[in-house]
C-alpha positions in Angstrom: 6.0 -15.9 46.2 6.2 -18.2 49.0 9.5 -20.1 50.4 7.7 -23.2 49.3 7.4 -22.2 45.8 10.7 -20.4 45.0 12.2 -23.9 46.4 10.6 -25.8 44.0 11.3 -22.8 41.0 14.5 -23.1 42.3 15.6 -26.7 42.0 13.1 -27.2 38.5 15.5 -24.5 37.0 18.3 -25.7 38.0 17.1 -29.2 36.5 16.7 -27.4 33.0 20.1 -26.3 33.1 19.2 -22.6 34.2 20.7 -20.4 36.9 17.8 -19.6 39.5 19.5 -16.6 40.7 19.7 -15.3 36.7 15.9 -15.5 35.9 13.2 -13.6 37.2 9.9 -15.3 38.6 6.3 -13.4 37.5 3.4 -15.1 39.0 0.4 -15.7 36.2 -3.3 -17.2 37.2 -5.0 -19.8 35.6 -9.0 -20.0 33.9 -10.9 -22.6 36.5 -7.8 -23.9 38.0 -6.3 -23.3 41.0 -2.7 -24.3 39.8 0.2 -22.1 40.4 1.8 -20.7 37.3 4.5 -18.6 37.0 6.1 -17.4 33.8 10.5 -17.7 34.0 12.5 -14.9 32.6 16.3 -15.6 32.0 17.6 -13.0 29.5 16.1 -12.9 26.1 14.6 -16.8 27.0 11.1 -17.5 28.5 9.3 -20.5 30.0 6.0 -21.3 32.2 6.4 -23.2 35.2 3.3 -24.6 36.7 2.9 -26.4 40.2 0.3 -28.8 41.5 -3.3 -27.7 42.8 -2.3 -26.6 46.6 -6.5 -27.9 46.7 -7.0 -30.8 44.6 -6.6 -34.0 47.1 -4.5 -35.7 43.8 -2.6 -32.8 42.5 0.8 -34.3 42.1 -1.0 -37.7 40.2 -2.3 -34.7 38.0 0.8 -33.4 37.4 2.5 -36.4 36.4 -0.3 -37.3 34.0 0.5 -33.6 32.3 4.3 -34.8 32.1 3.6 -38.2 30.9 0.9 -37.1 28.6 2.7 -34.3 27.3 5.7 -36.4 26.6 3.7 -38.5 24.7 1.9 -36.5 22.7 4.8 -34.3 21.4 6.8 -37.4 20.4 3.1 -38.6 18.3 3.8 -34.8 16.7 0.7 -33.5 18.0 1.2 -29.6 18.8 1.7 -29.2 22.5 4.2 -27.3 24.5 7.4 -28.9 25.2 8.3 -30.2 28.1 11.5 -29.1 29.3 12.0 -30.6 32.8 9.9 -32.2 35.5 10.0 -32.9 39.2 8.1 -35.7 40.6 8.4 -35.3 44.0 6.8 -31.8 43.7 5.1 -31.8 41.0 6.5 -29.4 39.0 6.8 -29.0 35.2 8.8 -26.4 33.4 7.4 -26.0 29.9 8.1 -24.0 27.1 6.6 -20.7 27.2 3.5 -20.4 24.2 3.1 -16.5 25.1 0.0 -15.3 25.6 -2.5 -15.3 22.4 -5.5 -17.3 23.0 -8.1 -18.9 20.2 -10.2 -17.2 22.1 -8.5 -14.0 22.2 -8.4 -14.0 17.9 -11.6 -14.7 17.7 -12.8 -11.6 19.2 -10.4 -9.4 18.6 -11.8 -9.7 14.9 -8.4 -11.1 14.0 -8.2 -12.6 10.0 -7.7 -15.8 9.1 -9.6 -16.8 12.2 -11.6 -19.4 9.5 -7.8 -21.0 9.1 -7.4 -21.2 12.9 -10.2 -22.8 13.3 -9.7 -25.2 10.5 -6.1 -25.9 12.2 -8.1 -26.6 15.6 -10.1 -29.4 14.1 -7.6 -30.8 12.2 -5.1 -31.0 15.1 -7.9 -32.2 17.5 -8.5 -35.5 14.8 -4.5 -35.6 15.2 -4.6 -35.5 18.7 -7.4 -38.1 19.4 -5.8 -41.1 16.6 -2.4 -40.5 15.8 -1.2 -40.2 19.8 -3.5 -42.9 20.0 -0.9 -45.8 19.9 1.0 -46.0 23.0 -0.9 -43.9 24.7 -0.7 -45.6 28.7 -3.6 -45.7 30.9 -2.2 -45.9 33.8 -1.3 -42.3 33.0 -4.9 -40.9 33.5 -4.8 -39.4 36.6 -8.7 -39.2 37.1 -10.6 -42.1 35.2 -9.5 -44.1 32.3 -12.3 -44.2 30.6 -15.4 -41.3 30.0 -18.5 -43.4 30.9 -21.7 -43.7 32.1 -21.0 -43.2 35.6 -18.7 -39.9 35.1 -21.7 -38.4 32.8 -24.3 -38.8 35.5 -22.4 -38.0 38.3 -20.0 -35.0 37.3 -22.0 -33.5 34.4 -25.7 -34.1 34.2 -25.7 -34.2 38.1 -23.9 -31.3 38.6 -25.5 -29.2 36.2 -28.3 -29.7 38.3 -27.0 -29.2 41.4 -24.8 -26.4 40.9 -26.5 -24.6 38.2 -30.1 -25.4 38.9 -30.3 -25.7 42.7 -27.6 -23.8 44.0 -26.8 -20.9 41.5 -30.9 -20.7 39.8 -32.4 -21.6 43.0 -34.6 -24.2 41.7 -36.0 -26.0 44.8 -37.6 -29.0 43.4 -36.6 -30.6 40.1 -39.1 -31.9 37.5 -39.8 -35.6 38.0 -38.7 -37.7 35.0 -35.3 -36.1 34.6 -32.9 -37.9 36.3 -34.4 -41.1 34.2 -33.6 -38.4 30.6 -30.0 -37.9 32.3 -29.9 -41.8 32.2 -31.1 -42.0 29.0 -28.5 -39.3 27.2 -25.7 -41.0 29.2 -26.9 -44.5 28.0 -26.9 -43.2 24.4 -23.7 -41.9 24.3 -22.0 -44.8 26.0 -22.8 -46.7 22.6 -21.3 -44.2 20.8 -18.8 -46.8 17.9 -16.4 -43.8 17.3 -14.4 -43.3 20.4 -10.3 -42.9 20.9 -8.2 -40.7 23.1 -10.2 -37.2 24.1 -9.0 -33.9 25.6 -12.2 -33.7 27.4 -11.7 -29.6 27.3 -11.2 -28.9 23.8 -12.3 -25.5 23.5 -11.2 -21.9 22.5 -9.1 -20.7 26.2 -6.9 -24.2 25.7 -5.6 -23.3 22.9 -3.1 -21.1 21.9 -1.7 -19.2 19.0 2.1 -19.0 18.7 3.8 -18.3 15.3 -0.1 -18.3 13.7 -0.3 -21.9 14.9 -2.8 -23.8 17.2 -0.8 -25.3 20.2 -2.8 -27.1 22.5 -2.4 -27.1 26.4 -4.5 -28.6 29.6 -4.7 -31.9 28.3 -3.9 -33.9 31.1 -7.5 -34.6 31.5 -6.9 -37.0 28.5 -8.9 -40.3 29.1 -10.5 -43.0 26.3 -14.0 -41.8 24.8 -16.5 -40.7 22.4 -14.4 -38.3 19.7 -17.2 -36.0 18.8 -17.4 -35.2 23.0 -14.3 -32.5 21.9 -15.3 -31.9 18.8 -18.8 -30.7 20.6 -16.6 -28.3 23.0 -14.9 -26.9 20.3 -17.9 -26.0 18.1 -20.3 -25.0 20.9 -17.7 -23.2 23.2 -20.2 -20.3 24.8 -16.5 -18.3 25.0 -17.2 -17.7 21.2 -20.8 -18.4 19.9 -19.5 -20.1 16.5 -22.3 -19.7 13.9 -24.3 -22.3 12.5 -22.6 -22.5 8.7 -19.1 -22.3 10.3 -20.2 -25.2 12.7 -21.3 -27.0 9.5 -17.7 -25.9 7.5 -16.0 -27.2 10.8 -17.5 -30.4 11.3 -16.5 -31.7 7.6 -13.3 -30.2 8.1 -13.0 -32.3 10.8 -14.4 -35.6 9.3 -12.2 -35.6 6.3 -9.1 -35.6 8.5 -10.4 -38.0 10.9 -11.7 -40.5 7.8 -7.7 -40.3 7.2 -7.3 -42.4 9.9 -10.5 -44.7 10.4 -13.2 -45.5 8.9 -16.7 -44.4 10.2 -20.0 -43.7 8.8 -20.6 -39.5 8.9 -24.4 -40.1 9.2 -24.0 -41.6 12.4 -21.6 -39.9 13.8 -23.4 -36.5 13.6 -26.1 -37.7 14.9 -23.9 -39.2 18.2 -22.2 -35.8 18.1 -25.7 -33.7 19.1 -26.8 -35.6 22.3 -22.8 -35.3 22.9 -23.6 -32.0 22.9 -26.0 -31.8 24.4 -24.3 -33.7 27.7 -21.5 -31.1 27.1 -23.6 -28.4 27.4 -24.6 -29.4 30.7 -21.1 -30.1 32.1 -20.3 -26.5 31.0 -23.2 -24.9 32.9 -22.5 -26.4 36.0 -18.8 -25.7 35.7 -19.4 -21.9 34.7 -21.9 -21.8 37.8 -19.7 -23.5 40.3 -16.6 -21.5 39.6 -18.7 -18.0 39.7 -20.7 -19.0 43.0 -18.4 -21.3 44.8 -14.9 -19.9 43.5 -15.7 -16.3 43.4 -14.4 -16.1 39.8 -17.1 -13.8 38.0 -15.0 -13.8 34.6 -17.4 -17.2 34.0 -20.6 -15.7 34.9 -20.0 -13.5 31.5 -21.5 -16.7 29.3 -23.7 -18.6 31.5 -26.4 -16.9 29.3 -24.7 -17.9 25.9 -24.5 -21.5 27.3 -27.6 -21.7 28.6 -29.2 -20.4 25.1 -27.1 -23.0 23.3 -28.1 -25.6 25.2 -31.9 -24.4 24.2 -30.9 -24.1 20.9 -29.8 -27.7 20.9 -33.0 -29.5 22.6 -35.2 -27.4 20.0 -33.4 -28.4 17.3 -32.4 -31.9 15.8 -33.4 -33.5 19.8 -36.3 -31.9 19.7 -38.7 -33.7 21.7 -35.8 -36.4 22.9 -35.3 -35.1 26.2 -38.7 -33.1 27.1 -38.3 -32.6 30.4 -35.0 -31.0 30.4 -36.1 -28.9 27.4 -39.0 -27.5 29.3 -36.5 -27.0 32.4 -33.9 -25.4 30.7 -36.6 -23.0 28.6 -38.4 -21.8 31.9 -34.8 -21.3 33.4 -33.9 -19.3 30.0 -37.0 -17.1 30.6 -36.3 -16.3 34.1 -33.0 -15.2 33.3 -34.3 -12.8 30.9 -36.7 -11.4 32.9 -34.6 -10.9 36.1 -37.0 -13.0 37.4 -37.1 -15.9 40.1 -37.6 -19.4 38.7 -40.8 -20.7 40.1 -40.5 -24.0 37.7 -44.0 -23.7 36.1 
């Protein structure tokens, strides 16, 4: 541990009321972040301290957008860790510690009640995105406010195809006509009538299991948006490869608590929710492909292939023949990764 960092342990213990020279630092790492973590022992009681991105130009504003956000949210009852101190100057937050047990971790250890767990995810995601909906402060958002056109052209459908497709595929020239389907999609989903507060990275590694219930964590991406956007990350997370009934079960689970709070026409909203999807899927290929070739984190490599067969699966099934130029992209790219082969985009 660095000078720097036990200062700042140091003082955010001592803010909490606990005796730095009485607890014991381990440090932990993180999934795509580069956020210092480190897990606080002080007798039989633990807690998680995490520090600001020593990379990310705005790490402190993220930092006080996970304090603000996570204030908030725990006093609207939604099930996040709590936040037991937290210094602004630094950065630092001190939460409570949720152990260790992942969503993701149940669901393939072959764990049962896995079908409850996920029935508790969807449900607490509809709490999450309406009832900490009141109140909820935008000048906390720490990136953007809003999800909008601009964000899904330039940080998902752009850079699936510049850091999956060009950088990490290889693809040297891109079919002509897609940037103008990348439009389209973003322009579809912008009109999107069900929106409220999303997580933005909803999906099976953010969420936690302590006590056999969901706790969520990472949300201080939280910004205004389409709902079905984390409902889609949930049910198409390539860390898991849900099934197609239990995506079906899922998604009424999740409608029937979310008509508890609004009204909305189903129809229409699963029919949003697919080319929401769909622009997920794209945002989680170029993340997985960034973080493997420009992070040297290989632990994401593991489901480019399952992401990059949902995101087949998805433009041959209900959008079939909506976006035809990224389908025939994405199925020559499919078929070069299964033959070990080099994509020559014909």
């Amino acid at each position: 541990m660095s000078e720097t960092h036990s200062t700042i342990l140091h003082s955010l213990l001592r803010q909490a009321g606990i005796v730095p020279e009485e607890a014991t630092q381990t440090p932990l790492s993180g999934d795509g972040s580069d956020r210092p973590f480190y897990r606080i022992r002080c007798g039989a009681a633990s807690f998680l301290a995490a520090l600001p991105s020593p990379t990310l130009e705005r790490g402190r504003a993220e930092a006080h957008a996970a304090a603000m956000i996570g204030t908030h949210l725990a006093r609207a009852g939604v099930p996040v860790p709590a936040i037991l101190a937290y210094d602004r100057e630094s950065g630092a937050i001190l939460f409570e510690d949720l152990g260790a047990r992942l969503l993701f971790h149940a669901f393939h250890a072959g764990s049962g009640g896995i079908d409850d767990l996920y029935g508790q995810a969807v449900t607490r995601l509809a709490d999450f995105q309406r009832a900490a909906l009141d109140g909820f402060q935008p000048d906390w958002c720490w990136d953007t406010v809003r999800y909008d056109q601009a964000l899904m052209i330039s940080r998902e459908s752009q850079y699936f195809a510049r850091e999956f497709c060009g950088k990490f595929m290889g693809v040297q020239d891109l079919p002509a006509g897609l940037a103008e389907e990348f439009s389209a999609l973003a322009e579809r989903i912008a009109h999107c009538p069900v929106t409220g507060l999303m997580h933005r990275d909803y999906q099976s590694r953010n969420l936690m299991i302590t006590e056999g219930e969901i706790r969520i964590i990472d949300y201080q991406g939280a910004r205004f948006g389409p709902l079905a956007y984390d409902l889609a990350s949930l049910l198409n997370d390539p860390y898991v490869s849900l099934g197609e009934e239990s995506r079906r079960a899922l998604l009424e689970t999740y409608l029937l608590r979310l008509g508890s709070y609004i009204s909305l026409d189903p129809a229409r909203f699963i029919e949003d929710y697919q080319h929401i999807a769909l622009q997920r899927n794209l945002q989680v290929l170029g993340a997985y492909a960034f973080l493997t070739r420009e992070r040297g984190k290989p632990f994401f490599s593991n489901y480019i292939d399952p992401a990059l067969r949902r995101l087949v699966a998805l433009l041959a099934g209900t959008l079939a023949g909506e976006y035809p130029i990224l389908q025939g992209l994405a199925c020559r790219i499919a078929a070069a990764r299964q033959d070990g082969t080099t994509y020559d985009g014909q």
